[in-house]
C-alpha positions in Angstrom: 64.7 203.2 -158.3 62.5 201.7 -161.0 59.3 200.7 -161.5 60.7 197.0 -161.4 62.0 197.2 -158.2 61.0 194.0 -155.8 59.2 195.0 -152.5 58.2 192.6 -150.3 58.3 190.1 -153.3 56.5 192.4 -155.6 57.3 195.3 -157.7 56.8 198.7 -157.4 54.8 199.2 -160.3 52.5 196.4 -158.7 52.1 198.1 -155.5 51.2 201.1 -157.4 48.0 199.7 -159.6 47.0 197.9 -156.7 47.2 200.8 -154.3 45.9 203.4 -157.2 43.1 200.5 -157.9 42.0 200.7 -154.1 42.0 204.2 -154.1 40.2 204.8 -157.1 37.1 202.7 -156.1 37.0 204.4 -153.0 37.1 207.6 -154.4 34.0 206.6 -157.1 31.9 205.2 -154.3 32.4 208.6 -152.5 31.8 210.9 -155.6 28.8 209.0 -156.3 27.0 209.1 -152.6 27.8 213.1 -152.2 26.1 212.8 -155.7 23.3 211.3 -154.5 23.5 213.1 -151.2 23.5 216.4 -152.4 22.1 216.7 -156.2 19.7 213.8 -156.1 18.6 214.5 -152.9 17.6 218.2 -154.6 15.7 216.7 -157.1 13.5 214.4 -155.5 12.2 216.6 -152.8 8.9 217.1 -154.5 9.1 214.0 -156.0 5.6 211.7 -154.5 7.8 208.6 -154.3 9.9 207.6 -151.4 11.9 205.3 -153.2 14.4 208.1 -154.4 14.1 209.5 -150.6 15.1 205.7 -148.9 18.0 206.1 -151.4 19.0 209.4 -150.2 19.0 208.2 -146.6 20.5 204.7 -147.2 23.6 206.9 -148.9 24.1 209.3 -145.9 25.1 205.7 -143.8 28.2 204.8 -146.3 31.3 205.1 -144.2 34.3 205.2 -146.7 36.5 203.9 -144.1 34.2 200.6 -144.1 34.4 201.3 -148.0 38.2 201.7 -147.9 39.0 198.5 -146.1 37.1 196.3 -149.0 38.9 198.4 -151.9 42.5 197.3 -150.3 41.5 193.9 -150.1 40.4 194.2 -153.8 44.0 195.7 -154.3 45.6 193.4 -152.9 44.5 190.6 -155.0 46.9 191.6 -157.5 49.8 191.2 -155.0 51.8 188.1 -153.6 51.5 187.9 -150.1 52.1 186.0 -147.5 49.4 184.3 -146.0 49.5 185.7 -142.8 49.2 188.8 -144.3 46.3 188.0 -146.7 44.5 186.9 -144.3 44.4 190.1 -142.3 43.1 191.8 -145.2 40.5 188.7 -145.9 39.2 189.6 -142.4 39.6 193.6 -142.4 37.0 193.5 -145.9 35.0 190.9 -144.7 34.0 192.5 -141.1 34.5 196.2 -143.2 31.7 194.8 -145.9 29.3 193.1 -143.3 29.3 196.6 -140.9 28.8 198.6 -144.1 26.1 195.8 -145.2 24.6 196.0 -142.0 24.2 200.0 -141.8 22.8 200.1 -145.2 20.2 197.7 -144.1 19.6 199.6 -140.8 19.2 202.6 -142.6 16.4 201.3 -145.1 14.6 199.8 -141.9 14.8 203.3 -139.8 13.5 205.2 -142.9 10.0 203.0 -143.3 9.7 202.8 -139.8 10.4 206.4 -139.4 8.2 207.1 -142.3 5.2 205.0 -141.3 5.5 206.3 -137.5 4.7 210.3 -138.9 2.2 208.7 -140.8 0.7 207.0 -137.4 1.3 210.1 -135.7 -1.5 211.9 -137.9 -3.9 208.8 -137.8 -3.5 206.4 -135.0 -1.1 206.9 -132.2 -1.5 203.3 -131.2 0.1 202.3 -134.3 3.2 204.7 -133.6 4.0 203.5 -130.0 3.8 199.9 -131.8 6.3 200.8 -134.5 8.5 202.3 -132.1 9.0 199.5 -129.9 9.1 197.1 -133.1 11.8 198.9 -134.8 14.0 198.3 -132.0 13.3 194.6 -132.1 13.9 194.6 -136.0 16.6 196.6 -135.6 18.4 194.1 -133.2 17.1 191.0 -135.3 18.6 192.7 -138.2 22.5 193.3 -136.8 22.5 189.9 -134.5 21.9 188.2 -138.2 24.5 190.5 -139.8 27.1 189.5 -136.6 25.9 185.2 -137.2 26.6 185.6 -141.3 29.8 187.7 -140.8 30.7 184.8 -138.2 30.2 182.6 -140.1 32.2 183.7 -143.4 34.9 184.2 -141.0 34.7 180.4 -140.2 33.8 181.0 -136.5 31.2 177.9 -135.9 28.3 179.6 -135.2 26.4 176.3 -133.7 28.5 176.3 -131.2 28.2 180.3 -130.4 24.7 179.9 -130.4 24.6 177.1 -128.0 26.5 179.1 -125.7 24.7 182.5 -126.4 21.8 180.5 -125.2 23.5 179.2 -121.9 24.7 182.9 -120.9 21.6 184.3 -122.1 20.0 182.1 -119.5 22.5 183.3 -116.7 22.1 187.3 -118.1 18.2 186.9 -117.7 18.7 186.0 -113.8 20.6 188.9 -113.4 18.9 191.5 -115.2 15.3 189.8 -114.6 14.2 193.7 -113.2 15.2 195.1 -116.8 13.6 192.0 -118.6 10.4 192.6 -116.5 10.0 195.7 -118.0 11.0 194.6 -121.6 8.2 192.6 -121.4 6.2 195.2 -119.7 6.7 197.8 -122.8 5.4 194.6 -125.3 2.5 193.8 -123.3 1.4 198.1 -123.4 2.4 198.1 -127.3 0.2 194.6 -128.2 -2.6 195.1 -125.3 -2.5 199.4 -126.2 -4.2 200.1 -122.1 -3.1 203.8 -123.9 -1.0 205.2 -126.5 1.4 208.4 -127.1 -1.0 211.6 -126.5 -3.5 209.4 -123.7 -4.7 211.4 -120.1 -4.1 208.9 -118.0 -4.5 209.1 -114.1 -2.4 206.5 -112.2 -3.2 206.1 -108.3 -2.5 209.9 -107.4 -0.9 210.7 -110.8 -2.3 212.1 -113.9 -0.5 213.7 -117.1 -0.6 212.6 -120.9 1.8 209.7 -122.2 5.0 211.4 -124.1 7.2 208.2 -124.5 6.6 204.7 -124.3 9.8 203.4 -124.1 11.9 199.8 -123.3 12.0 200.3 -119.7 10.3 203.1 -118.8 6.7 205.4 -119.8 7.0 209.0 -119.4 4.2 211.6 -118.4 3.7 215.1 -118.5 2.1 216.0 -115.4 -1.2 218.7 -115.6 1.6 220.9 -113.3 4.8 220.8 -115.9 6.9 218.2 -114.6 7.9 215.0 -116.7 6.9 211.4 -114.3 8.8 208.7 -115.2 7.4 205.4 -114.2 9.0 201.8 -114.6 6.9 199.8 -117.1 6.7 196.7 -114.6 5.3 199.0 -111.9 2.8 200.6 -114.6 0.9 197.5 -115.5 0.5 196.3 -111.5 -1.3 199.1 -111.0 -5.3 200.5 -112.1 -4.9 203.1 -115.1 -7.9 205.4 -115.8 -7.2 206.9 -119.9 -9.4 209.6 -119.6 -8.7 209.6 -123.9 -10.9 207.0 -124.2 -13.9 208.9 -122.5 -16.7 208.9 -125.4 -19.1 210.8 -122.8 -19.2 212.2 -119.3 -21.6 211.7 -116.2 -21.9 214.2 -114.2 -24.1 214.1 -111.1 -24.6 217.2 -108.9 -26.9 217.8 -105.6 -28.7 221.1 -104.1 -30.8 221.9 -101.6 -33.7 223.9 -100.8 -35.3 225.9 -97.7 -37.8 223.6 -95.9 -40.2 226.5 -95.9 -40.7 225.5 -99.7 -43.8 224.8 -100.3 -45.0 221.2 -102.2 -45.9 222.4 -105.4 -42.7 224.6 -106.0 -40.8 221.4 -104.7 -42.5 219.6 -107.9 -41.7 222.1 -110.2 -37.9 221.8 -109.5 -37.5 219.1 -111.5 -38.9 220.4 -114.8 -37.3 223.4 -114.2 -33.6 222.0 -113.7 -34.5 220.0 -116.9 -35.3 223.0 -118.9 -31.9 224.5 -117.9 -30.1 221.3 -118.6 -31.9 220.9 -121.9 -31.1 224.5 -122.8 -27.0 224.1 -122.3 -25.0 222.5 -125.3 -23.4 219.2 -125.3 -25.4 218.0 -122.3 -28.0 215.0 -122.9 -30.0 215.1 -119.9 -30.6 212.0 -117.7 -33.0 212.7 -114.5 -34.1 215.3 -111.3 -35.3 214.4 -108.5 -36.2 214.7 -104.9 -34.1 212.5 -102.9 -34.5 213.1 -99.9 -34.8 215.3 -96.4 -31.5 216.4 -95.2 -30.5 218.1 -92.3 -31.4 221.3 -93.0 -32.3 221.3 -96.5 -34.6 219.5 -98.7 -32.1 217.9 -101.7 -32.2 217.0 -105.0 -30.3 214.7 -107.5 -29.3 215.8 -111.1 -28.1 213.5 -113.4 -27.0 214.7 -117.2 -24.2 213.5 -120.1 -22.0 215.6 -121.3 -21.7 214.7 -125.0 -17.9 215.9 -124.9 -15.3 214.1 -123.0 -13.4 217.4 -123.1 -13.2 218.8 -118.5 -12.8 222.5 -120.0 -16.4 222.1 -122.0 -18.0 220.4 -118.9 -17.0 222.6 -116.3 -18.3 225.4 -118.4 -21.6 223.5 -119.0 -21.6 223.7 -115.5 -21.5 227.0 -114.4 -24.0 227.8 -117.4 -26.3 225.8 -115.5 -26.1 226.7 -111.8 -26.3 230.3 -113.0 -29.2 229.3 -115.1 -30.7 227.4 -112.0 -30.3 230.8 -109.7 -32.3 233.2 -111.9 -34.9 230.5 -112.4 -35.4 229.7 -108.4 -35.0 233.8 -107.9 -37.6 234.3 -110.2 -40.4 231.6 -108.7 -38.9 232.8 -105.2 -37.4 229.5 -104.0 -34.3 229.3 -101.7 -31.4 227.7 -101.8 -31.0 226.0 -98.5 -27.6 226.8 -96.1 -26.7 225.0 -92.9 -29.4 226.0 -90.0 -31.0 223.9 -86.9 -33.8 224.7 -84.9 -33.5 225.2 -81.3 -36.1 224.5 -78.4 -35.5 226.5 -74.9 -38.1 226.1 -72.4 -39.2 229.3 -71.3 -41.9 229.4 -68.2 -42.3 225.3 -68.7 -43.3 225.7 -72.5 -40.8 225.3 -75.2 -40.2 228.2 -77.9 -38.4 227.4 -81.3 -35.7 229.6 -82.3 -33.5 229.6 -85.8 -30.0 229.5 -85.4 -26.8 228.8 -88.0 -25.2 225.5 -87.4 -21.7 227.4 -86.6 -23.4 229.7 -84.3 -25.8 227.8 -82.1 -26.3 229.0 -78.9 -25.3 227.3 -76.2 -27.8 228.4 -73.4 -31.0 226.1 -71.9 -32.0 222.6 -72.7 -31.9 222.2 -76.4 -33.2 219.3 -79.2 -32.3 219.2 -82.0 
């Protein structure tokens, strides 16, 4: 058999060049992206641009299948065929080079986003859950225009795929109006930002910091371990307290005091519980007073700022003051006050008051209270 041997209306030696031309380009375009991949890729690792990084990741998307099915339609140029024929491989490149066009694009757009997200991360976490939710719109924008144009080269009319697109998307949208509800939901949280990737949030009897933001739904890690996932939709009908957002804490506290104290240690309580308050870091204090004669105590109002939103620094401010506030009252000899009543029996036709704990009361003779 020679070289000028008629197969399928063309020689041999022409299916050779065309099949060795095919093979050949795919076999450069694969060299050169495990050059890139691997030698570049070495190179510009300390490099302070990104460019040479984007093309590093935009050559770890080539497929040389995709690749392969454009080189045998460039090989097949030099060939008689029938038409038939060349138009399957008109169609295998053309879809080939649109999904290969389409992944390199993809790939350019993930490495920004991906890229500016870290970024985010480090500075502004708003800015991260907005970039994740807009990649995956870009990201669809990009391939539905990559499907249209490949459509289109095909000589599909798109007009009329777009007019019907539209009239199923309409009948798609009743069904799925649950799913949409929260599409919407998640681009509501990423433009409004009620909180953000890293955000203590407490939601009716919930509380845990925002991990993921997603499509659908927004995850939260719980103060005991667990993971709460919560439907977008249901998120936003709902009241959300971000806790991140504290600038400074209020704290009020109350206490009470013996009624055998006398009027001018009662006075003095409020300068002194200033002092103390004064005296404890992060706390900007507000005001101490008496408010009032309880049932068996004499009580006070405190009111201070803690400077820190952080619970771990107030609760600690805390305890420094009411152990602060029990030397103090030890030392000028006033009582904090405990539940007791006072007791009248008649004895002989004359009443006699008794002490008595609230719990333990006793139960014998006419009493008032």
């Amino acid at each position: 058999m020679s070289l000028e041997t008629l197969v399928f209306d063309n020689t041999l030696h022409d299916w050779l060049w065309s099949l060795s031309l095919a093979l050949t380009i795919n076999v450069f375009i694969g060299a050169l992206k495990w050059v890139i991949v691997t030698k570049v890729a070495r190179l510009t690792r300390d490099t302070p641009t990104s460019l040479d990084d984007a093309l590093v990741y935009i050559a770890k998307s080539t497929r040389q299948w995709l690749v392969l099915g454009v080189t045998l339609f460039i090989g097949t140029r030099y060939l008689e065929l029938p038409d038939r024929v060349s138009t399957v491989f008109t169609v295998a490149a053309t879809v080939a080079a649109f999904l290969q066009l389409g992944l390199w694009f993809n790939a350019a757009t993930r490495f920004w986003l991906d890229r500016y997200e870290r970024r985010a991360l480090a500075q502004d976490a708003a800015s991260a859950t907005s970039l994740a939710a807009l990649g995956f719109v870009v990201r669809l924008a990009l391939w539905a225009v990559v499907l249209l144009v490949m459509l289109d080269n095909l000589g599909v009319d798109v007009t009329a795929l777009v007019a019907g697109l539209g009239v199923g998307g309409i009948a798609v949208a009743l069904a799925v109006q649950n799913i949409l509800g929260d599409l919407f939901a998640s681009l509501s949280i990423v433009v409004d930002k009620p909180f953000v990737i890293g955000d203590f949030v407490v939601v009716d009897d919930m509380s845990g910091t925002i991990e993921h933001v997603g499509l659908k739904t927004t995850r939260v890690r719980s103060l005991s371990g667990e993971q709460i996932v919560i439907a977008n939709s249901d998120l936003l009908k709902t009241r959300i307290r971000n806790y991140k957002r504290m600038y400074e804490r209020r704290i009020v506290f109350t206490f009470g005091v013996l009624y055998q104290t006398t009027a001018e240690q009662l006075a003095r309580i409020p300068e002194l519980v200033k002092a103390q308050v004064e005296a404890t870091e992060n706390t900007r204090f507000d005001r101490a007073h008496f408010k009032k004669f309880g049932d068996s105590s004499l009580d006070f109002e405190v009111v201070y700022w803690m400077t820190s939103p952080d619970y771990g620094i107030y609760m600690d401010a805390q305890q420094t003051i009411n152990l602060a506030l029990f030397r103090c009252f030890e030392a000028e000899s006033i009582s904090f006050a405990y539940p007791t009543r006072t007791l009248f029996i008649e004895r002989g036709g004359f009443p006699v008051a008794a002490s008595a704990s609230a719990e333990h009361a006793p139960q014998q003779g006419p009493q008032n209270v």
